[in-house]
N, C-alpha and C positions, 0 to 999 in steps of 0.2 A: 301135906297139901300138894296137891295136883294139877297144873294148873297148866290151859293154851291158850298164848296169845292169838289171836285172828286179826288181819286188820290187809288192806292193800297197799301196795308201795308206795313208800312213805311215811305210812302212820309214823313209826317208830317203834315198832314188834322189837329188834335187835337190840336199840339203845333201851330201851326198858324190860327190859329180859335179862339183860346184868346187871342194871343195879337192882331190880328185884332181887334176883340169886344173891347179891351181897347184902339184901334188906334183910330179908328171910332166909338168909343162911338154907336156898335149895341150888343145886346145880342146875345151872342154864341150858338145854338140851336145844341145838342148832342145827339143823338136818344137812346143813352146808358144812357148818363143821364136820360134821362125823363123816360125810363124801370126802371131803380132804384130807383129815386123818387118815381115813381108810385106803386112800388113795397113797397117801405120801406114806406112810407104813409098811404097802405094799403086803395087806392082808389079803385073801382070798376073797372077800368080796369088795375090797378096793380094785383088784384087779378087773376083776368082773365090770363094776362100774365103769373103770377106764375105755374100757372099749366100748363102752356104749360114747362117753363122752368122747374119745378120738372120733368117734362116726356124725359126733354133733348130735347126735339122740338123745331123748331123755331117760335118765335111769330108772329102769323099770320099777314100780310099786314095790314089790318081791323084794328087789336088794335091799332099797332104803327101812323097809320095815325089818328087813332082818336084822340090819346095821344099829336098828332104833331097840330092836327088842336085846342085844348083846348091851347095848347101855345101862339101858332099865335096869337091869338084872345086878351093875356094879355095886358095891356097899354104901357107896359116897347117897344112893337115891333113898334108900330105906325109907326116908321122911319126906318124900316127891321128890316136884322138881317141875320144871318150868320149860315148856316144849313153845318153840318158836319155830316155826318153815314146816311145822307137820303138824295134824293132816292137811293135807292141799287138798282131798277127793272123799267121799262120799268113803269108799274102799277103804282107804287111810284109814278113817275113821274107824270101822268096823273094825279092822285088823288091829287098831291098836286098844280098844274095848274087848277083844277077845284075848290079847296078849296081855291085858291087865287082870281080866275074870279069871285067870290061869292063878293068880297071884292073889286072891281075894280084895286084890283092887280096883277104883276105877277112878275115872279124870271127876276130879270135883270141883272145878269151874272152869267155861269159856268168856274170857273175856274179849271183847271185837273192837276193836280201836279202830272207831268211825272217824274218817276222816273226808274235809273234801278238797275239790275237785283244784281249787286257785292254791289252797295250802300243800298239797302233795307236789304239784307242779314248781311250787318255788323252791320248796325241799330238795327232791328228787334231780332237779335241774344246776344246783350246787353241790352235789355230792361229788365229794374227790375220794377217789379208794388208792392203799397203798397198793402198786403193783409184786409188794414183797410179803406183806406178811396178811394183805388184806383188810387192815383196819380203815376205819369212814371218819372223812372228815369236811366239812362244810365250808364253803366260799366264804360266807355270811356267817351262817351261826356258832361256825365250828370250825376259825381256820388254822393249818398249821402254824406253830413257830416260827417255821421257814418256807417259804411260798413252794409251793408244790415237793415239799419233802415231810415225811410221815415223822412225825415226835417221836413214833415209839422204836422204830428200828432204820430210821433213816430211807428206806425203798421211797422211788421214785412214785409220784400219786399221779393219777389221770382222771376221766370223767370216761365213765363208762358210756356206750355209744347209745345204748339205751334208756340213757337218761337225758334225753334231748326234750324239750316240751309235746313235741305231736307222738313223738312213739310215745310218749309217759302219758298220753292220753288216750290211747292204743291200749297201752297194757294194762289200763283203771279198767277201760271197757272189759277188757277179754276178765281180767279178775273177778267181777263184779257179776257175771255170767255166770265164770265157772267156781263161786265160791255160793252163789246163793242157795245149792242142793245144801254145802255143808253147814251153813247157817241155820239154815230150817231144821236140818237133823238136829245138832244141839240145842234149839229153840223149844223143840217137840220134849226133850228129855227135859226143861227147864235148868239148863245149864249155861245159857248160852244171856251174857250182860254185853250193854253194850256203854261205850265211854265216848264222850269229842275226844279227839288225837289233835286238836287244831289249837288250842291251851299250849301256854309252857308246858315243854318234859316235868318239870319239876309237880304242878298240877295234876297233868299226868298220873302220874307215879304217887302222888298220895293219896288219889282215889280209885287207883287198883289197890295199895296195901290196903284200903278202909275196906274196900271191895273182901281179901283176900281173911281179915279178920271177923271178918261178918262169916264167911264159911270157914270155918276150921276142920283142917279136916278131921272126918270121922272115924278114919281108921287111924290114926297114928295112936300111938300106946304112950 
């Protein structure tokens, strides 16, 4: 199985993308992850990435699909896997359909986690991230042990500055815009389902696994 989450900040793409991977026993493919990896590794295209990020730039298409196609290719995917923060772009898209036609595979569902506008904002507006290792954790729904220190490795947590209510309604907009090319693409191929994100996670998450048994995928042996 094959499988992309879609969905704008918020939904919960991250937190249901792990325990999918631990539902269905497929690796979690995180396009942030694999930037930092490749970053903190100090491979040849983490390198590369860096300097686009020291200049505040976004990393070019080029890298991150290169970065995505050296994953794919590990043993651990043989049976899919579960891509979350790729494709953002029309491009994405195409590049990773051609990097799968290489392989006599291709993505056998998009699922879009609709979510809206007051549920994203109360979400996204209590999110605390560790400044150490990176994990999310919530005011409200999700708070740490220890008021502003991360359960898993103790890093200090903050609230990133773009998760204030007006920019997180800023960046709904600008999502919304530039994701509706890659909706319609998956829409036209009939791959592309959509779910509320506004339900319990738990809800959630057992109506993409129903989602996810309903297509099996076709190639696994």
């Amino acid at each position: 199985m094959r499988m992309i989450l879609l969905g704008p900040p918020g939904a919960g793409k991250g937190t249901q993308a792990k325990t999918l991977a631990q539902k269905l026993d497929l690796p979690h493919i995180s396009t942030g992850d694999l930037l930092r990896q490749n970053v903190s590794q100090g491979t040849n295209l983490g390198k590369q990435a860096k300097d686009f990020m020291n200049k505040g730039a976004l990393v070019p298409d080029e890298l991150v699909t290169e970065m995505l196609k050296q994953r794919v290719t590990q043993p651990d995917t043989g049976n899919g896997f579960i891509l979350d923060g790729y494709p953002r772009n029309i491009n994405q898209a195409k590049a990773l359909d051609d990097m799968l036609k290489e392989r006599n595979d291709a993505i056998d569902i998009v699922i879009y986690l609709d979510s809206s506008e007051p549920v994203i904002i109360q979400r996204l507006s209590g999110r605390l991230v560790c400044s150490a290792c990176g994990g999310n954790f919530h005011a409200a729904n999700m708070p740490p042990k220890v008021n502003m220190i991360c359960d898993n490795c103790q890093g200090k947590l903050y609230q990133r500055s773009d998760d204030k209510p007006q920019t997180i309604k800023k960046r709904l907009q600008v999502y919304l815009e530039e994701s509706s090319p890659l909706i319609q693409y998956y829409n036209d191929k009939h791959k592309l389902y959509r779910l509320s994100a506004d339900e319990d996670k738990d809800v959630v998450l057992s109506r993409i696994i129903d989602l996810a048994k309903e297509h099996n995928d076709p190639h696994k042996v």
